[in-house]
Structure formats: C-alpha cells, structure tokens
N, C-alpha and C positions, 0 to 999 in steps of 0.2 A: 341564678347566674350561670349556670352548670351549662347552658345551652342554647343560653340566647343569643349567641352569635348566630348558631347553626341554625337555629329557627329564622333568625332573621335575613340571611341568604336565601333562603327557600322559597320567599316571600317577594322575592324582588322580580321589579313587572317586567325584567329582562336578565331570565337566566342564564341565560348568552356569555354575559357577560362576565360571569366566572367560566375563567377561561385558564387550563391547566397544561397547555402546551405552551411552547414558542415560537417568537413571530419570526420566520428567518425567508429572506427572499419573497415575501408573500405566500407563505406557504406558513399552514400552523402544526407544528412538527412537535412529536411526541416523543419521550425516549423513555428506555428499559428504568435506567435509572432514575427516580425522582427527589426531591426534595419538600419535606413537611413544611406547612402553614397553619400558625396555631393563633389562636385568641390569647394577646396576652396577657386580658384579665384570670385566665385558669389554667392555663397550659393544651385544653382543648384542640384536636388535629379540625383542623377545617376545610383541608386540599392538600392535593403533593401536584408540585408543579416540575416539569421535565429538567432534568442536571444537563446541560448543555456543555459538552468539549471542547479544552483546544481547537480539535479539528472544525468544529460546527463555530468556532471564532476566526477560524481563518476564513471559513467560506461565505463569512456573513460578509467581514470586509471583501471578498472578491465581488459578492454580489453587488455590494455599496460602490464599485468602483467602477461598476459594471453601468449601475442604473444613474452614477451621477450626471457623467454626460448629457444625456436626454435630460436630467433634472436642471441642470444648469444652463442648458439652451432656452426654456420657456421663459418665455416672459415673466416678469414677476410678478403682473395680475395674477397671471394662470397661478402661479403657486402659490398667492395668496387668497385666492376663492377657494383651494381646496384647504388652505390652513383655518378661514372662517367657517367652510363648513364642517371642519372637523369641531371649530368652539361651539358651534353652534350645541353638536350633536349631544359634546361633553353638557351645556347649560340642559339639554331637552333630560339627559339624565344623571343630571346631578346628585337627585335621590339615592339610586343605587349606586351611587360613585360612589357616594359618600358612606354609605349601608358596609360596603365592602371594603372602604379604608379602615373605618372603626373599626368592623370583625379583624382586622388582620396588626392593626396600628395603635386601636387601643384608645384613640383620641376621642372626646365628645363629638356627637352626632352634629350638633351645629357647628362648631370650630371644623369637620369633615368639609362640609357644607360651605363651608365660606370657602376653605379650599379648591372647590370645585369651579367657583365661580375667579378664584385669584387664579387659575391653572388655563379659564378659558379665558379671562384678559390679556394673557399672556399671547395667548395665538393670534387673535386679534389684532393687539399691539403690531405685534412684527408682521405680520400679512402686509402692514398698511407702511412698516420702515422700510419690508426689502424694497420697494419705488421709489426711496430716496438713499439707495447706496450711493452715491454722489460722488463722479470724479474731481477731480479739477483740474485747471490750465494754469500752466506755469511764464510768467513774460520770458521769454529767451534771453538767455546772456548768450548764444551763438550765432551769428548773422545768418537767414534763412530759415532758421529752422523752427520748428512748433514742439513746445515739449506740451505731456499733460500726465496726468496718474487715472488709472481705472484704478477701482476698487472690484477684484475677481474673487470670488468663492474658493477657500481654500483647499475644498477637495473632502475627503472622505472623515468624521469624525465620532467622536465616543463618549457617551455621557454613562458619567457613573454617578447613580444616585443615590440619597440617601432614604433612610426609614421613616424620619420626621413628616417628611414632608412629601409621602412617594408621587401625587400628582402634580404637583406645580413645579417641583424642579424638573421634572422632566418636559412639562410646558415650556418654563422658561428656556432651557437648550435646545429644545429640541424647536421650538417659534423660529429662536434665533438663525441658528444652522439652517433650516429649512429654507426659511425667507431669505437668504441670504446667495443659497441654492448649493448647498454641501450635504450631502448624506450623510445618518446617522445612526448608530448602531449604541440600543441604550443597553446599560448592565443595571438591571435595580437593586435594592438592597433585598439579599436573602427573607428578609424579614416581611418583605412587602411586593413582593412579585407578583399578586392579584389588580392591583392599580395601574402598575406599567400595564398587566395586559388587555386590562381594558378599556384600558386609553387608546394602546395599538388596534382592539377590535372594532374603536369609534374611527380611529384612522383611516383604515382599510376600508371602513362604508364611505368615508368622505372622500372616497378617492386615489390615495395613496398609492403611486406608482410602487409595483413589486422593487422590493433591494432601497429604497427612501429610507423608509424607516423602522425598525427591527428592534426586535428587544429578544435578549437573550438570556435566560434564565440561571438557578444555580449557584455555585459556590463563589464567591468574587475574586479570591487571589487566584486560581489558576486561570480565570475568564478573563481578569483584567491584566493582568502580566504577561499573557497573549495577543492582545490587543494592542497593550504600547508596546511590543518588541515588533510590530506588523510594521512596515515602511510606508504603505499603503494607509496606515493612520494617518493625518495630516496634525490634528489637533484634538485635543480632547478637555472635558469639564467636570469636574470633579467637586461635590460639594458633602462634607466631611472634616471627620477629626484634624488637626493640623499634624495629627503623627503618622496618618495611613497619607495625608497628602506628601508629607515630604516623601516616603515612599514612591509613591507613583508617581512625581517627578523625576525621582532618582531611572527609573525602569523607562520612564521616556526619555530620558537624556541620551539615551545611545543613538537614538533616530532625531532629536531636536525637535520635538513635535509642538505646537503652539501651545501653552496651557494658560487654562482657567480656572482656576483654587477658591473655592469661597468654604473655607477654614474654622477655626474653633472661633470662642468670642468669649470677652472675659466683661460685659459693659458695665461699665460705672452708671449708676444712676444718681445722679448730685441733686440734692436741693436743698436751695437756702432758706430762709428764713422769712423772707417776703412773700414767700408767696400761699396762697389757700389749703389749707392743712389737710379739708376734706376732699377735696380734688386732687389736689397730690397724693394722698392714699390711694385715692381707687383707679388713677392712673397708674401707680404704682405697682399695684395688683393684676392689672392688665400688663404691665409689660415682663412680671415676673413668672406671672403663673399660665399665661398661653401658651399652648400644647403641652398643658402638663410641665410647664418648666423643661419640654426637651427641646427648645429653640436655642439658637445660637444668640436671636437677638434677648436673647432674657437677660435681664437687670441680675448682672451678677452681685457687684458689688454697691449695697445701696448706702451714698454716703449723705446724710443730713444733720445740716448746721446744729449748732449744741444747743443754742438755745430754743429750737421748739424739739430736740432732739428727744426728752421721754415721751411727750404728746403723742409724737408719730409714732414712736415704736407703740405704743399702746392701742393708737389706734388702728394702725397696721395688723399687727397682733390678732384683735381682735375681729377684724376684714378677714384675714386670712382663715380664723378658728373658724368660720362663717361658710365655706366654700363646701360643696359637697362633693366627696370622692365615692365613685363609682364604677361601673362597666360603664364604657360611652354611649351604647346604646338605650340606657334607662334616662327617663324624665330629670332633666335639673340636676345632671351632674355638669362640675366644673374639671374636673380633676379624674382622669383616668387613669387606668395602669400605665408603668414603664412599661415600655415598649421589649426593653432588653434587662435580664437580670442583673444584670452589670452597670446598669444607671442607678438599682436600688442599692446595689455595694456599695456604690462612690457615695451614695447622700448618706448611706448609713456611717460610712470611715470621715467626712466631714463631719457630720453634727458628732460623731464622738469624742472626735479631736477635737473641736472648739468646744466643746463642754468642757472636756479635762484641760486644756488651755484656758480656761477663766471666763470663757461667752457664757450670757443667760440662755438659759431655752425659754421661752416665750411664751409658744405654744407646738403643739405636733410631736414629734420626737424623732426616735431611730427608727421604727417600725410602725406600719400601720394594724387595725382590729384585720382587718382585711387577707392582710400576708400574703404569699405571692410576688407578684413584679407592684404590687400598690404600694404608694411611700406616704404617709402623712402629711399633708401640707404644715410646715414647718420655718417659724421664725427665730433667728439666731442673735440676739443684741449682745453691743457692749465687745463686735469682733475686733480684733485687731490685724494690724497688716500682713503678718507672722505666720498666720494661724493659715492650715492648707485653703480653704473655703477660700481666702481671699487671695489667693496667689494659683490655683485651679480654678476652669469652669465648673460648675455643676452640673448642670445639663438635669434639673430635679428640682420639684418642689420644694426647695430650701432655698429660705431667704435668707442675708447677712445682711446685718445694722451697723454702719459704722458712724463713729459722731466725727465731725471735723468743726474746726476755728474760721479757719479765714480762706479767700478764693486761692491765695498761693498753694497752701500746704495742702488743697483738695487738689488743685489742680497733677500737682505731682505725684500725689497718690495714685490717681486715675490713670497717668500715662508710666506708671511705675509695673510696664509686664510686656510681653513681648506680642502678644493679640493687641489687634485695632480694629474691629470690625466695627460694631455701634456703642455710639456713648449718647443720655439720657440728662438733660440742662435742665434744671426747673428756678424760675427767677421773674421777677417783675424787674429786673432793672434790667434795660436795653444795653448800656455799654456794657456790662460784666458779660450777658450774652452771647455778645460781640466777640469780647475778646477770649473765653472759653472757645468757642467754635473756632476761632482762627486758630486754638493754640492745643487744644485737644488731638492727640495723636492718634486718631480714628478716620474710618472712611466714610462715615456716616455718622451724623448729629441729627437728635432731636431735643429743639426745644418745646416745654412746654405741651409736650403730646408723645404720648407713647404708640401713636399709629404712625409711620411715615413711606413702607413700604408702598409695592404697585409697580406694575409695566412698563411706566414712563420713566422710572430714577435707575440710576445706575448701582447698584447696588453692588458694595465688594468692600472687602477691610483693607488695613495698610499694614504693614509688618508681617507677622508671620500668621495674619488671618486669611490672606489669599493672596493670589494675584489676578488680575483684571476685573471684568465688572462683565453682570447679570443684567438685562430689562437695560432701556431708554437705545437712545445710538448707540452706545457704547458698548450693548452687548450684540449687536449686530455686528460691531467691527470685530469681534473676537472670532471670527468667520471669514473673515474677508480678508484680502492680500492686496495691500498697493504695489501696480504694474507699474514703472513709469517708459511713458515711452517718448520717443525723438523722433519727429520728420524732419528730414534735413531735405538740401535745396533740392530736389531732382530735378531743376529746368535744364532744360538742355545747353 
C-alpha cells in the first residue's frame, strides 16, 4: 500500500493532467508557496499545489468580471457546445479522473468512476437548460402598456467545494452558472485540489474563454472570506458542514450575495415490516456505506419496525462484516479511507458513547487492523434517541439500528433535528407512503430505492441542511435574476 498511489499516477495515459498550479484568468500560475496532497490511505505526499492569496482572489474576480460580458452576450448554444465538449472530454478521460480522485480522496476506483460520469451529466444537463431560461408576459393591469420578466444572469460567482465529492459538485455549479451565462471562480477543498484542476485542464481544451472559469487553490478561510467580502461576487454555492455554512453566510451578508447551502444531512432510513428483508438490507447497505459513509445522503439513522427488527440487524450485521476495506485503488474494495483524520475521531467518539450508553456492537468497532484515516465498517443496535450517533451526522462507516412501533412515533423521531436533506421510506403499502412523504420534513424522499439522485432533480435539504437547490430548472435559477420590465404607451 506504501505507494500505490504514486505508482498509479505515473501510469496515467495523460500526465497532464496532474496539474500543480492554478487556473486564474487562463493562465496556470505557480507560487513560491505551496500546499501538500497526500494519499489518505498512508499519509503519502503525492503533489504540492500553489497557496493562492488574497491578492490572487481579488484579481481572479476582476478577471471574472472582465470576461463575463462577452460570456453573457453569446448565445446560449455557443455556451453550451463548449460546456458538451468539456463532458465530453471529462467521459473520454474518466479513467484518469478517477485514478486521480482515489489517490487524493481515498474513495474506490469504481465509485471514482461513477463519479466521472454523474460530474459529466451534469454539463450536459445544463448545456441544454440554459435555452430554456424562459421569461414571461404579464397581462397589464395598466392601460397601454406590456409588462414581461427576463430572467439575466446574475453576474460574477463562487463555488466552494467540498472533499467528498471534488468532481461533480464542481460540475454541478459550475453547468449551472455557466449555462446560465455568470462566471465562476471555484475554491476546492484543500484536501482535493488535483480534480478541480483537472477538470479546469479539460475546460480550457474545450474551449473556455480566459477569466469563465478559474479555480483557485490553497488554504479556504482566508480564500473564501475574500471572496464573499468582494462586491463584485454576485452569488455563491457552498456545499458542506452546516457549521462552516452558517459562517459563510454570515461573511456574505455584508454584501447580500445570492446563496446556495447544500449542508449537513442526518437521514432517517424507515422500514416497516411489509416489505422484503433481503432487498431492504442490501438497499440499506447502499445507501449507508457509499463513499465510505462520507456522504451526506448516508442513512443516518436506520429505523426498522420491531417486529422483523432482530432479523435485520442480523442480517445487516452480517452484509456489513462482508464488505471489504482497503486503498481504493486495489481490486474489490468497498470501503476506503477517511478522507480527513477527523471523520475517524467522530466514528470513533460515537461508537464509544453508544457502547457505554447501552447500544450492541454488532460487528466492526472503534478502530480498524488497518489504523490510519481506515474505520471498520461498523454496526450499532438497540440505539437510542439520546445517544450522540443519533442526534449527529456521522459522515463514517457506522451504522445505528433503532426499533420503532408504529408510523406515528417513527415518524416524529425522523423529523425530530434540525437537518432535512434526505429521508429513506421502505413500505408496500401505497397510502402510508403517501402520507410519510407529504409529512417528512426533508427535501428530498426516497421510496423504496436508495438511488434517486441525477441532473434532472433538484436536489437541496429544508431547515438547516441548506438553501436552494442543485441540478433540474432549479438549479439554473440559482444564477439567474428576474428583470421585470414595463412598456408603456409611446404613441404619440
């Protein structure tokens, strides 16, 4: 394991692609200062990528506000053939996309991989929405005159992205803004600065007017706290903890900047008793254990009916012990490192506490053989609501089993916390369904399937999991400004 990152960069059929400066005006610009990029299966250095300044964040939004004019005058074919051909370019090298996320991210090689592909749907998607920014006409309540609303491009904007996921959220804002016709100026997570940039190096072949699209490398509080004190921001997107969001709302409130929060997630996953024991497991197991349990949309808290309630923990349990953790890069792993030392604390200060709190350990523990950022995949029965695991996300291979009675008392469990991003319904009966989904205080419901993301849905939580929404119309509008305007009589 000692080097098989770095072997496997070496290997890739476009070295290019590691890429250790910054994109700033179309220029890839180096500094004295730089910043390490490690493998987080060993702690391995694998790049130092350039520490970008203040200064070099003011001059990226002059350039963004330089170049959006011209970006916002072309047609919005024109800007979405170069945003196809940038998907294009990402699907022709998904391979080394994904080579490159793992060595830096940690996540399995295939889960990289699907990424690549959910990162280029995304450009696509919006290539083909910004031609239906749609105004409309208003009947006059004025005599003479014609009202109607354009929807205009809000101007210059800023995605801050997270480590999870460093190719597709930066897809997803960046499609949006793009197509929409607003510059944008991405901040990655320290952690994962080799995906932003070479996603910006596929950019730049597909076209990408200088000062569009920029990524800026580096430490994030002094990058991003420059950024929202800029006037010349218009909006920015923020996808992350709900406690660095409220931050960064707070730093953009002086200028009023549009935001977009997709936030922590705490999801209930319910299932009753009607439905298929062995399908519900291994749905189960998909929606808790993808990307390593550092998703937002992970089944936090799993709550199933009492009465098939030991079956499942058993069988669960035993799914779980099943899964194999390793470097992403070897054969048939499920389970890779935490990405950050600090997601292995939290799993480790949960599973302790609900141990000495009265939870079974199941299977897995506090530590894996491994050691390191690796956590043991880990199941928790018999939690209660008290106990931290079930009133925190985890953001880690640990799973919590809770038993419940009847749809009332689940249901108030589940909306009992201040996240609402995704909640998880398993049931054969239609009306209960029903009225779950209308009464679940979440922004997002899946029944019956733990796959529901994609390009087309609007994805975003309610409460204090964010504000607005990602992917479908909705996240095109988070870019857009309704103009309204008035003709009145001018006959003479």
């Amino acid at each position: 394991m000692q080097s098989i990152a770095a072997a496997a960069l070496k290997t890739l059929s476009r070295l290019d692609l590691i890429e250790r400066r910054a994109f700033l005006n179309g220029v890839w610009t180096a500094r004295d200062e730089v910043l390490g990029v490690s493998d987080p299966a060993n702690g391995e250095r694998l790049a130092a990528v350039a520490v970008c300044s203040p200064a070099d964040a003011d001059a990226a939004v002059a350039a963004a506000r330089r170049a959006f004019f011209d970006w916002r005058d072309r047609l919005p074919a024109e800007r979405g053939m170069i945003l196809r051909l940038w998907a294009k370019l990402v699907r022709d090298n998904a391979r080394d996309l994904a080579t490159i996320m793992t060595c830096e991210q940690g996540k399995p090689l295939a889960e990289a991989l699907g990424e690549m592909s959910y990162a280029a749907n995304f450009l696509d998607w919006f290539a083909a929405e910004g031609e239906r920014a749609y105004g409309e006409t208003i009947p006059s309540h004025l005599p003479g005159s014609h009202l109607s609303v354009q929807m205009q491009p809000v101007g210059v904007t800023v995605a801050i992205t997270p480590w999870n996921f460093p190719a597709a959220m930066i897809a997803r804002k960046a499609g949006a803004a793009l197509a929409a016709g607003c510059t944008m100026i991405v901040k990655p997570a320290p952690e994962t600065p080799l995906s932003a940039l070479a996603l910006a190096k596929l950019a730049e072949e597909a076209g990408m007017p200088a000062g569009v699209f920029q990524v800026l490398t580096g430490e994030a509080v002094p990058l991003a706290r420059r950024l929202l004190e800029n006037t010349e921001v218009r909006a920015f997107s923020f996808t992350g903890s709900t406690e660095v969001g409220r931050i960064l709302l707070t730093h953009s409130a002086a200028t009023v900047k549009k935001a977009s929060l997709e936030l922590g997630g705490h999801a209930p996953f319910i299932l009753f008793d009607d439905v298929d024991l062995a399908r519900s497991v291994s749905d189960c197991i998909s929606a808790k254990f993808a990307t390593s349990g550092q998703d937002c949309l992970a089944a936090n808290r799993i709550y199933v009916q009492r009465r098939v309630y030991d079956r499942f923990v058993d069988a669960f349990g035993l799914a779980t012990s099943q899964l194999n953790v390793g470097h992403g890069l070897e054969p048939g792993t499920d389970i890779g490192p935490m990405t950050r030392p600090s997601v292995v604390e939290k799993c480790r200060q949960q599973v302790s506490q609900a141990v000495s709190a009265g939870a079974r350990l199941v299977c897995g523990g506090q530590d894996s053989p491994l050691g390191g950022n690796f956590v043991s995949p880990t199941v928790l029965a018999d939690v209660t609501d008290n106990m931290l695991i079930a009133r925190e996300e985890t953001f880690g291979p640990v799973a919590a089993i809770l038993p419940f009675d009847d749809e009332a008392d689940v249901l108030a469990r589940a909306n009992a916390t201040e996240m609402g991003l995704a909640a998880y319904v398993y049931t054969n009966d239609l009306g209960r369904a029903m009225r779950l989904t209308d009464r679940l205080e979440y922004g997002m419901v899946a029944v019956n399937t733990p796959k529901f993301t994609g390009a087309p849905i609007p994805f975003g939580g309610w409460k204090q999991s964010g504000l607005g929404r990602e992917g479908a119309r909705h996240g095109l509008l988070e870019y857009l400004e309704a103009k309204y305007v008035c003709f009145g009589n001018l006959a003479a």
